[in-house]
C-alpha positions in Angstrom: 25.3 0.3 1.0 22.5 -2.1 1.4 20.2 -2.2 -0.8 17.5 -5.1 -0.5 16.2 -6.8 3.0 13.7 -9.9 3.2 12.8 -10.8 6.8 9.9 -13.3 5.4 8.5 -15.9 7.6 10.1 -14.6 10.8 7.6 -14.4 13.3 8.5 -10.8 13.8 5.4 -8.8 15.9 7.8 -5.6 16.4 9.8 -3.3 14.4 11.3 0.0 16.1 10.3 3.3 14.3 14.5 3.8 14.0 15.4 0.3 12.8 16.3 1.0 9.0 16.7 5.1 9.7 20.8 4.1 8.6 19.7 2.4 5.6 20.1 5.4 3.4 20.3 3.2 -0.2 17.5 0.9 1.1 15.6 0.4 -2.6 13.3 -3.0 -1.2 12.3 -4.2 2.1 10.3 -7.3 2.5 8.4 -8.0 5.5 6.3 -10.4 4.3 4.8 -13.5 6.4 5.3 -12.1 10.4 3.3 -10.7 13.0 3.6 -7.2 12.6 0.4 -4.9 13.5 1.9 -1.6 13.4 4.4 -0.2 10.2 7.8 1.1 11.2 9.3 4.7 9.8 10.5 3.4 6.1 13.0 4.4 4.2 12.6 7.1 1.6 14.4 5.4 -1.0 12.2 2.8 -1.2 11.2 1.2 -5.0 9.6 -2.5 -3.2 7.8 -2.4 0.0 6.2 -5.8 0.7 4.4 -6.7 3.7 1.9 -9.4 3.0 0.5 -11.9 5.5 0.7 -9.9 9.0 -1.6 -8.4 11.0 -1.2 -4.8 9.9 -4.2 -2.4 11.4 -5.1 0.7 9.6 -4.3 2.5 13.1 -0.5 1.2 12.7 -0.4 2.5 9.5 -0.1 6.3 9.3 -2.2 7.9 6.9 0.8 9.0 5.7 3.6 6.3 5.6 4.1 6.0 2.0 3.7 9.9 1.8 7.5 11.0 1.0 8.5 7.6 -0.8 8.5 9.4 -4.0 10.3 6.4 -5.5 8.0 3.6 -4.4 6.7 1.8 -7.1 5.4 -1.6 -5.6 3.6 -1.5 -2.8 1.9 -4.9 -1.4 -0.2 -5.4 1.4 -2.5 -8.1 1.1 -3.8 -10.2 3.6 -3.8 -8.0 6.5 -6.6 -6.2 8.5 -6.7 -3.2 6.8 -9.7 -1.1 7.1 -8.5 1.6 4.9 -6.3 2.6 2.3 -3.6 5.0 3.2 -2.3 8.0 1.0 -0.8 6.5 -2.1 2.1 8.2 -4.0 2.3 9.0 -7.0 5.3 7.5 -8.0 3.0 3.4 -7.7 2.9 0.9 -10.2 1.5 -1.4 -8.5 -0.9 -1.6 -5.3 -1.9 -5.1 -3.9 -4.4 -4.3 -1.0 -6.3 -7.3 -1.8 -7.9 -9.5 1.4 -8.3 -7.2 3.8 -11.5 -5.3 6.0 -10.8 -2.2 3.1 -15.3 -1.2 3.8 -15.0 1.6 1.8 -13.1 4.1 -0.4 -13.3 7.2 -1.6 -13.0 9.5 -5.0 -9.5 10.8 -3.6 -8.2 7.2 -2.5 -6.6 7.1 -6.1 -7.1 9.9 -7.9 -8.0 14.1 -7.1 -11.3 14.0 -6.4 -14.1 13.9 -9.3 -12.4 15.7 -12.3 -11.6 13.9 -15.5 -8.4 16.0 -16.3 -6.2 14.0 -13.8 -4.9 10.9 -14.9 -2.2 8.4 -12.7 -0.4 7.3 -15.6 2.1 5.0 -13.5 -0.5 3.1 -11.8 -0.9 0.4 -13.9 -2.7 -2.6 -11.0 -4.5 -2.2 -8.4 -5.9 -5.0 -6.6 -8.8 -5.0 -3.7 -10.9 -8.3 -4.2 -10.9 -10.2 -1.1 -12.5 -7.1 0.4 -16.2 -6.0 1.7 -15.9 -2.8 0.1 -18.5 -2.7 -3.4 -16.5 -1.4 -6.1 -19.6 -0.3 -8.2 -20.6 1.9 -5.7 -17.8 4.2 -5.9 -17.3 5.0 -9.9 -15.2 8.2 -9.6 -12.9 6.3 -7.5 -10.9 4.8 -10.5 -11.6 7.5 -13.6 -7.8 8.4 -13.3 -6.8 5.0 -13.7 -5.7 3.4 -16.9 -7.4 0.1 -15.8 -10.4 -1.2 -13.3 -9.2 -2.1 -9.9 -9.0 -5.9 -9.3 -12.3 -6.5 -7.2 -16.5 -6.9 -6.5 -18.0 -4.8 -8.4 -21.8 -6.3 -7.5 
């Protein structure tokens, strides 16, 4: 029946793919503040994901991790060394990706691609200053959003 876990601060480099597989009504998980480099499996349940101040790698997080949390509506990964942003769902809120190595991005990175009929009505921050990536550069990147990302646009 457990429903939130914060394992901030914990110097924690490692998490087994298995660890919170029993976790069934697992709605936040906080993994802020460790070591980690590499994502476990997460919970499908999940509303909160935070894992701020590690040491994530986009190659230990799989394109698709956040693919079948339907339910996730806050998703934070700041300060990690991120090179690119992984398949969003559509169920976000809020994205905090800001501080990072995110380069570049793409027109399907948060929306379909260039049309103008798709709209993420949900997403309502995103943030990705702190990064290299030129935000000006990519202007069909955000035309589903309600509001401008959070970042250099110059």
């Amino acid at each position: 029946t457990l429903r939130r876990i914060d394992l901030t601060g914990n110097v924690i480099a490692e998490i087994d793919d298995g660890a919170f597989a029993s976790l069934h009504n697992l709605e936040e998980l906080v993994l802020a503040d460790n070591r980690l480099t590499k994502l476990p499996m997460l919970p499908t349940k999940l509303v909160l994901f935070s894992a701020n101040f590690n040491k994530l790698k986009t190659s230990g997080v799989k394109a698709t991790a956040f693919k079948k949390l339907t339910k996730l509506a806050y998703l934070y990964l700041s300060n990690n060394e991120l090179t690119s942003v992984p398949h969003l769902p559509e169920s976000l809120h809020i994205v905090h990706l800001n501080n990072n190595k995110i380069a570049a991005i793409t027109d399907e990175t948060f929306c379909k691609g260039n049309t103008s009929y798709y709209v993420r009505t949900k997403m309502d921050e995103v943030r990705l200053d702190g990064n290299p990536v030129v935000l000006a550069n990519y202007p069909y990147s955000f035309i589903c959003l309600k509001s401008l990302p959070v970042g250099w646009y110059n």
